[in-house]
C-alpha positions in Angstrom: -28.3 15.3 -36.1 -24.4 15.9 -36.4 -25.5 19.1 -34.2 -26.9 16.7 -31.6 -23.5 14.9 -32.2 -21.7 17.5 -31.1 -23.9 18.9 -28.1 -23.3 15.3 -26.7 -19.5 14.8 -27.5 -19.0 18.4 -25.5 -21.2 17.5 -22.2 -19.2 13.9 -22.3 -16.0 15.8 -22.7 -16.8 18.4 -20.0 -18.0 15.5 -17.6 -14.4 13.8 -18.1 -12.5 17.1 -17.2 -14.8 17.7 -14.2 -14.2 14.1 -12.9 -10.2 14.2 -13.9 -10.1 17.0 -11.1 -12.6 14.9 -8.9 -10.2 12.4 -9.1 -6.7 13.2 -9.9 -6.3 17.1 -8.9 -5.0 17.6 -5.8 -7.6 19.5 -2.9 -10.0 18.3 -0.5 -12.2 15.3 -1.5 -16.0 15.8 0.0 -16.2 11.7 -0.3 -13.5 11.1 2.0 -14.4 11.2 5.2 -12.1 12.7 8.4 -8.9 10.6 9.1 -9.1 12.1 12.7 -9.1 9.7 15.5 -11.3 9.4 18.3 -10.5 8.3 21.9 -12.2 5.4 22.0 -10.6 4.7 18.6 -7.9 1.1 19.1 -5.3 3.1 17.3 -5.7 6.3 19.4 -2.9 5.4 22.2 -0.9 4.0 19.0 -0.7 7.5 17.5 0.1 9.2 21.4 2.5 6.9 21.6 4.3 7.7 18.0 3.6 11.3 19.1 6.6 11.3 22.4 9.1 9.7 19.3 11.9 11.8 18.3 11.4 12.4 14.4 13.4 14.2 12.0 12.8 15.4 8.4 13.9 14.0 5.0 13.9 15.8 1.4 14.6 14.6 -1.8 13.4 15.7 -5.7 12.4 13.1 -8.3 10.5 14.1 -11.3 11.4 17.7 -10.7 9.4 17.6 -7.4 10.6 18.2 -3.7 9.5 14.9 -1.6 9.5 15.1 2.1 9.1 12.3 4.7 9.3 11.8 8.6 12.3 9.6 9.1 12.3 7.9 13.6 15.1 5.8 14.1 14.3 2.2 16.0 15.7 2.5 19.8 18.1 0.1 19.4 20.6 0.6 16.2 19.3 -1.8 13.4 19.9 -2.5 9.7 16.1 -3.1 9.8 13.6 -0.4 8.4 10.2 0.0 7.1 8.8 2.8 4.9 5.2 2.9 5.5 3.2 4.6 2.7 -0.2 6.2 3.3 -3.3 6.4 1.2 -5.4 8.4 -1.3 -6.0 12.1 0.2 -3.8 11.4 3.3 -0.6 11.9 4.5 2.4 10.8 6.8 0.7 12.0 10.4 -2.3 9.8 9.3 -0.1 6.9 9.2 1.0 7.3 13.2 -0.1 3.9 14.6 1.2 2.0 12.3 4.7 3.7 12.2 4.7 2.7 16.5 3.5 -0.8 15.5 6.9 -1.4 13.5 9.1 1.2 15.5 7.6 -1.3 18.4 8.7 -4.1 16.4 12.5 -2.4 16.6 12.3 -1.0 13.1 13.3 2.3 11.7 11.0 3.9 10.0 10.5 5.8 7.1 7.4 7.7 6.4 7.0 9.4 2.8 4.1 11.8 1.9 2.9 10.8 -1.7 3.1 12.8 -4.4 0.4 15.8 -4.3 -0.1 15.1 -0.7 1.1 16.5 2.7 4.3 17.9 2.5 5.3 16.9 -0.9 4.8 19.1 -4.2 2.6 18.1 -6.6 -0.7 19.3 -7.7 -1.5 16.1 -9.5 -2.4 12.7 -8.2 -0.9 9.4 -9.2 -2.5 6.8 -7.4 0.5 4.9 -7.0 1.9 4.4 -10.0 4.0 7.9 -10.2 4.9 7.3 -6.2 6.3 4.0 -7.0 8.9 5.9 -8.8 9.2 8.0 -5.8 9.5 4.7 -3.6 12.6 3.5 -5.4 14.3 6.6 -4.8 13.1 6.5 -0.8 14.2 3.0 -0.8 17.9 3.9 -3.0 18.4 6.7 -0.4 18.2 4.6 2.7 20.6 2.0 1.2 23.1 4.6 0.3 22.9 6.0 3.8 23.4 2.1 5.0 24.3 -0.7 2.4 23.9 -3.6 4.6 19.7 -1.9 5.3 17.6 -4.2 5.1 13.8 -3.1 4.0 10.0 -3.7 4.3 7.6 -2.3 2.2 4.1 -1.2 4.1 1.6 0.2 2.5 -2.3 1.5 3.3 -4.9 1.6 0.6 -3.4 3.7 -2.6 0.0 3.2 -0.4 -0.5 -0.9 -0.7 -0.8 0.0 -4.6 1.9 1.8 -4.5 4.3 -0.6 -2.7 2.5 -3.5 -5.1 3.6 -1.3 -7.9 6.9 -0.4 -7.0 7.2 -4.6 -6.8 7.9 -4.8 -10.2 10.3 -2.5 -10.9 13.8 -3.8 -11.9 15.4 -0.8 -10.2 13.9 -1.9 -7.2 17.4 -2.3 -4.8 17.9 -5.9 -3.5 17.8 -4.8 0.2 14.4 -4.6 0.1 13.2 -8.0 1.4 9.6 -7.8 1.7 6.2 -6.3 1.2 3.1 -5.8 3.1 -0.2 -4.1 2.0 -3.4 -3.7 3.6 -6.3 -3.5 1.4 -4.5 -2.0 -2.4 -6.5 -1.9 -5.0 -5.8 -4.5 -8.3 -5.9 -1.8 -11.2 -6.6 2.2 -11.0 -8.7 1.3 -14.1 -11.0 -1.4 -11.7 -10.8 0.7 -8.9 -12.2 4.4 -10.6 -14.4 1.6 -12.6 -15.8 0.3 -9.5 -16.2 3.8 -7.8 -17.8 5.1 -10.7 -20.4 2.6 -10.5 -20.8 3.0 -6.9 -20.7 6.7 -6.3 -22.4 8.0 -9.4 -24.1 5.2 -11.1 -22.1 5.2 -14.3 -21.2 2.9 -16.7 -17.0 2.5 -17.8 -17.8 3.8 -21.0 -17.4 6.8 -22.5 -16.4 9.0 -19.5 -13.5 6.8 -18.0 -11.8 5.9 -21.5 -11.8 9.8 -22.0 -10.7 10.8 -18.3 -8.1 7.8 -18.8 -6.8 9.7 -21.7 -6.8 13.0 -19.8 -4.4 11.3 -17.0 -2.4 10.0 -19.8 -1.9 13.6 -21.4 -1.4 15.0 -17.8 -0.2 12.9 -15.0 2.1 10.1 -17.9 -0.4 7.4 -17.4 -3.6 5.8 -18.5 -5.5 3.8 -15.5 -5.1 0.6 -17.2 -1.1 1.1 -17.2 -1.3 1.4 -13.3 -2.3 -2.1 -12.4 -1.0 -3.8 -9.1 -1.1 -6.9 -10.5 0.9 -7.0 -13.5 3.8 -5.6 -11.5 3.0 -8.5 -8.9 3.6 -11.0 -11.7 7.2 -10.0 -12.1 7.3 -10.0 -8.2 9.7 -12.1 -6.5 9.5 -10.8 -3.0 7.6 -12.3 0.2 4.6 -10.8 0.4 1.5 -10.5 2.9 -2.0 -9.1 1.9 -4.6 -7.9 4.3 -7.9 -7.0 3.4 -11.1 -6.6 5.7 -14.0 -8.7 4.1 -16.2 -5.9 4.7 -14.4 -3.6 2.8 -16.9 -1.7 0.4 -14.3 1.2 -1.2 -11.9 -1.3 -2.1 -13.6 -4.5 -2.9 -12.3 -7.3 -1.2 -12.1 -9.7 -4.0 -9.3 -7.4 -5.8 -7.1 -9.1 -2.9 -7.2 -12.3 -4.8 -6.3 -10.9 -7.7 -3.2 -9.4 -6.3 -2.3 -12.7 -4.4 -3.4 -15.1 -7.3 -0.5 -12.3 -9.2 2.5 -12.5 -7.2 5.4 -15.3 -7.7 7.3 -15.1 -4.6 5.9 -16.0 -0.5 3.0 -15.0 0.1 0.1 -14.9 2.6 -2.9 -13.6 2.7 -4.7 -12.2 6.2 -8.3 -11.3 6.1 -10.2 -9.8 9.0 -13.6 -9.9 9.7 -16.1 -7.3 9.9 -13.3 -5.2 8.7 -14.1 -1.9 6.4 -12.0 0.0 4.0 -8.7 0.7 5.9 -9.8 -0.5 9.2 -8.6 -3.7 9.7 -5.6 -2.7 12.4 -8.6 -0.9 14.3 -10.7 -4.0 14.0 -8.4 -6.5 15.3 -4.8 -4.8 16.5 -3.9 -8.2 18.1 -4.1 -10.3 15.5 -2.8 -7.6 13.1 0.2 -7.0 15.0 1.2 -10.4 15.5 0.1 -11.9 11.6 3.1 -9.0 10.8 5.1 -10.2 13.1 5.1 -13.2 12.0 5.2 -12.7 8.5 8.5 -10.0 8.9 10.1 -13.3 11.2 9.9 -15.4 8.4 10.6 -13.7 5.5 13.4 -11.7 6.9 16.9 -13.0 4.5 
């Protein structure tokens, strides 16, 4: 018996390593399918038109590693910019049409890769909770370049977690003035809960306690520590929350939880027929103006 003991404590063990790098190492995830857009995608002019923007190239190290981001100023001078973070396995050029959305709204914008993605170092992946980190110093650099800046927060998917995160964090600098997401995730621990389920028919316990462990022995944090929404509750700022109600990666309810969280102004847009991530491609009308709307009236 203690022999069987052991046989199964070693094939749990090796399952949490072997889904620790399925989730959290960074390389090319087979579940994820091409961010590549097609011509007869909505966003596809969006992302020629970004492309004819001039653009230049930001650095910066925090927590000993080198971040880069794509920094295009707005055509008209402005104290007005957004930093628009992208999602899980992405990067900065995935993030194209919604960089011309604001830069069409006569923002600057600021366009970080995430730890362990694109451009940036990093071979593990924090799921927003290290990047927040990272989105204070983004947000501290652009305020020292321009103390009178005056700052959105956009995020995508594990970018909405992130900018949801980074809500809650005293060193947060009071020029930024508002957040949007589009569909972010309540808690990593829900979210790999969820997934697990989904993708592989597994129950929470043992494996993601013991990959939870692993992430806090190699990446600082366990998945329950990341959680969107108990940052949101010591959130203050205006906020707007977009999620497509057909949304099967991320479920859509997590968006109540995350509005339900926050204490400042908030709204809450959700688009039909909209999947994971696709909600500006579903309805770029009514997405555009909804932001529009929201940056007019939360602006200070």
């Amino acid at each position: 018996m203690p022999f069987l003991i052991l046989i199964a404590f070693l094939i749990s063990l090796g399952a949490s390593f072997y889904f620790f790098h399925v989730a959290q190492i960074r390389e090319e995830k087979s579940f994820i399918n091409s961010s590549a857009r097609k011509k007869d995608n909505p966003l596809y002019v969006y992302e020629q038109y970004f492309d004819s923007l001039e653009k230049t190239t930001l650095q910066m190290t925090n927590q000993g590693l080198n971040q880069v981001a794509w920094y295009v100023p707005a055509d008209k001078e402005t104290d007005k910019t957004v930093i628009v973070v992208h999602g899980f396995v992405s990067s900065k050029e995935d993030m194209k049409p919604y960089a011309w959305l604001f830069h069409d709204l006569g923002y600057n914008v600021l366009m970080p890769d995430n730890m362990a993605h694109g451009d940036s170092q990093g071979r593990i992946i924090g799921y927003g909770w290290n990047d927040r980190l990272n989105l204070v110093k983004w947000a501290e650099l652009l305020v020292d370049k321009n103390p009178s800046s005056q700052i959105t927060l956009f995020g995508l998917s594990m970018g909405a977690a992130t900018v949801m995160m980074a809500s809650g964090e005293k060193e947060l600098p009071k020029q930024v003035v508002n957040i949007i997401e589009d569909c972010g995730y309540n808690s990593v621990w829900e979210e790999l809960k969820y997934q697990a389920k989904d993708m592989y028919d597994l129950p929470a316990f043992p494996i993601l306690y013991e990959v939870s462990a692993l992430s806090k022995i190699r990446a600082g944090f366990s998945y329950g520590q990341a959680s969107s929404v108990e940052q949101l509750k010591k959130n203050n700022l205006p906020v707007l929350f977009i999620h497509g109600d057909a949304d099967k990666f991320v479920p859509t309810d997590m968006v109540y939880d995350n509005y339900k969280a926050t204490q400042g102004y908030k709204e809450l847009y959700i688009v039909k027929g909209a999947k994971h991530a696709k909600s500006f491609e579903t309805d770029p009308e009514t997405y555009r103006e909804t932001i529009s709307n929201f940056l007019k009236k939360s602006e200070k």
